[in-house]
Structure formats: structure tokens, C-alpha cells
C-alpha positions as CSV (number, residue, x, y, z in Angstrom):
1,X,94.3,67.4,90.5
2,X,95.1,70.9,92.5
3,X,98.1,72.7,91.8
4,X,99.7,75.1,94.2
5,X,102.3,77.6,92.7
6,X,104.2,80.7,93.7
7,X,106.6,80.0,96.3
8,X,109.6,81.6,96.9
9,X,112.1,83.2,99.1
10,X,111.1,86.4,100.3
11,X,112.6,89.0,102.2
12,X,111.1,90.0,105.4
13,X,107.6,92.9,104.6
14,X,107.5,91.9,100.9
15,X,104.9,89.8,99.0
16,X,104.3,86.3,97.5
17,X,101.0,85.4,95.5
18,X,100.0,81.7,95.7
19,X,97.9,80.4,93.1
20,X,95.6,77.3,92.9
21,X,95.2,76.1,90.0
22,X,92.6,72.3,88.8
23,X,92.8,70.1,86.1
24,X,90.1,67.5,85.0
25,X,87.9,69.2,87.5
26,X,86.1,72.4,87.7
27,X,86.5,74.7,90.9
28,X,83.4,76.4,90.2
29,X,81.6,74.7,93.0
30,X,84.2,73.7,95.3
31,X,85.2,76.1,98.3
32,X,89.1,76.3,98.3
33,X,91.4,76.3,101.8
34,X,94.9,77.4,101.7
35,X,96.7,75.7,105.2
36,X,100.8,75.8,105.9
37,X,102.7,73.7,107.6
38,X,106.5,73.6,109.4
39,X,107.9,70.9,110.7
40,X,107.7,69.9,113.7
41,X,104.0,72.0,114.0
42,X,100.3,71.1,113.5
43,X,99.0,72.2,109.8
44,X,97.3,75.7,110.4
45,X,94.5,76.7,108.2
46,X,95.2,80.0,107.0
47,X,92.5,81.3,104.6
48,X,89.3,79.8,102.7
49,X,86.9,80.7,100.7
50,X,83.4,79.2,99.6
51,X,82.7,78.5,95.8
52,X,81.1,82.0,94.8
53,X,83.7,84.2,97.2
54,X,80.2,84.9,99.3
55,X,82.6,84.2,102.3
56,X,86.3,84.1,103.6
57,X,87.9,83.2,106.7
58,X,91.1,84.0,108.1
59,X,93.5,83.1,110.7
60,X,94.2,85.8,113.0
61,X,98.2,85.0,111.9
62,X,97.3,86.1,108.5
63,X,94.4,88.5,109.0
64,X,95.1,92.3,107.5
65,X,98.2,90.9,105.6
66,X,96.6,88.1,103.2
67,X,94.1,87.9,100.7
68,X,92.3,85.0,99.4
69,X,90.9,85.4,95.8
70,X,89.8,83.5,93.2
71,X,88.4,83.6,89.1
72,X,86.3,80.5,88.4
73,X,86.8,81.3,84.9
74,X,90.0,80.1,85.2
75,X,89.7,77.9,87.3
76,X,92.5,79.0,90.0
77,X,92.0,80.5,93.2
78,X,95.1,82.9,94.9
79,X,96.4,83.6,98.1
80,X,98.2,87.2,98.1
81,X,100.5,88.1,101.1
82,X,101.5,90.5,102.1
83,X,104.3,92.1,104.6
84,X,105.8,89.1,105.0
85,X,107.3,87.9,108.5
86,X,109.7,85.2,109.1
87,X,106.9,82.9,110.7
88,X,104.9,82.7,107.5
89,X,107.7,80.1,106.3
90,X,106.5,76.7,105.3
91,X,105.0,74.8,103.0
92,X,101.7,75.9,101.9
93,X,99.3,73.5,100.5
94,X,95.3,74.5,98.8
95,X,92.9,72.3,99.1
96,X,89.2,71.9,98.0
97,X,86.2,71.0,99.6
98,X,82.4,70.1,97.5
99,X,80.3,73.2,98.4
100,X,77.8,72.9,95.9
101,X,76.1,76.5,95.1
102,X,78.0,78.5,97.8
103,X,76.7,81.3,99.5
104,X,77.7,79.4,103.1
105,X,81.0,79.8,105.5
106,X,83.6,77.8,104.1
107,X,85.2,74.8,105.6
108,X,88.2,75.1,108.5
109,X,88.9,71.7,109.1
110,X,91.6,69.9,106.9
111,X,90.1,66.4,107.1
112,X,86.7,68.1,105.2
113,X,88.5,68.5,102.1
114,X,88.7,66.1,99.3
115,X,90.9,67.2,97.4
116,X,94.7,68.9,97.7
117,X,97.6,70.1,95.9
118,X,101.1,69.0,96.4
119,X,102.4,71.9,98.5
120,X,104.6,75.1,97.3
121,X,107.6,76.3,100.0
122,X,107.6,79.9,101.1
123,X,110.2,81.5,102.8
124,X,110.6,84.6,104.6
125,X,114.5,85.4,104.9
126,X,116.6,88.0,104.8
């Protein structure tokens, strides 16, 4: 099972970190996708990131103000953002996809990941 953690309310330019964290499962060769979504609106994929961090993508939304991460050795991948705007608010769900020994372009689409957490709510408020 994924676990996504580190929502909040947040005041307009500050910072969140998400984490993604397994159990009874290994991320080490899984690529991990963090997507949001708001009611009302299509899920956006916001960052991923394959198995050995060889590769990230990010949505143009999010690029220059997030930061996808992650420590196998935990087990956990992350999702720091930063300057915060009002339209980052939803729920933000990670996700993880088979990628076998990494070193390729991570996944975009939701429906090619197998596995996902249950969602953690940011919002951006003042």
C-alpha cells in the first residue's frame, strides 16, 4: 500500500513537503507520480520520477517551484513545494508504476500506474 502525507493549509508563497511512503512493497524499482486533483477538474499529473531518480518530469504548473525526490532506503519518495499559490489546492495523490531497473522517462499517464495512495489535501489560503 502507498501512503501520501504532508498536507496542510498553507499560506500563499510558503512550502509543503509531501511524502510517499510503501508498505509490504519495495519502491526500489517502481517509478513514483505525484498527480492533484479539484473538483470539478481532470486529475493533472504534476511530477514523476523513474525508480533510480535518472529522470523527472514536470508540469509546467509546478515547474521551478516543486521538487520531486526520493530515498529508496526508505522507501518514500517526496514532493517539496514551494511558493505556494492558491491554485496548487487539492488533493494530491502518489502513485507508482513497475519500472524495473530505471534509467528511462517516467510514466505521465494515470491509468499506467498500479498502484496509489489514498490522497493528502493541500491548501493554499490566506
Amino acid at each position: 500500500q502507498l501512503q501520501a502525507s504532508g498536507g496542510g493549509l498553507v499560506q500563499p508563497g510558503g512550502s509543503l513537503r509531501l511524502s510517499c511512503s510503501a508498505s509490504g512493497f519495495t519502491l526500489n524499482n517502481y517509478a513514483i507520480g505525484w498527480f492533484r486533483r479539484v473538483p470539478g477538474k481532470e486529475r493533472e499529473t504534476v511530477s514523476c520520477i523513474d525508480s533510480v531518480s535518472s529522470s523527472t518530469y514536470y508540469a509546467d504548473s509546478v515547474k521551478g517551484r516543486f521538487i520531486i525526490s526520493r530515498d529508496n532506503a526508505k522507501n518514500t519518495a517526496y514532493l517539496q513545494m514551494n511558493s505556494l499559490k492558491p491554485e496548487d489546492t487539492a488533493v494530491y495523490y502518489c502513485a507508482a508504476n513497475w519500472d524495473g531497473s530505471g534509467y528511462r522517462d517516467p510514466p505521465l499517464h494515470a491509468a499506467e500506474y498500479d498502484y496509489w495512495g489514498q490522497g493528502t489535501l493541500v491548501t493554499v489560503s490566506s
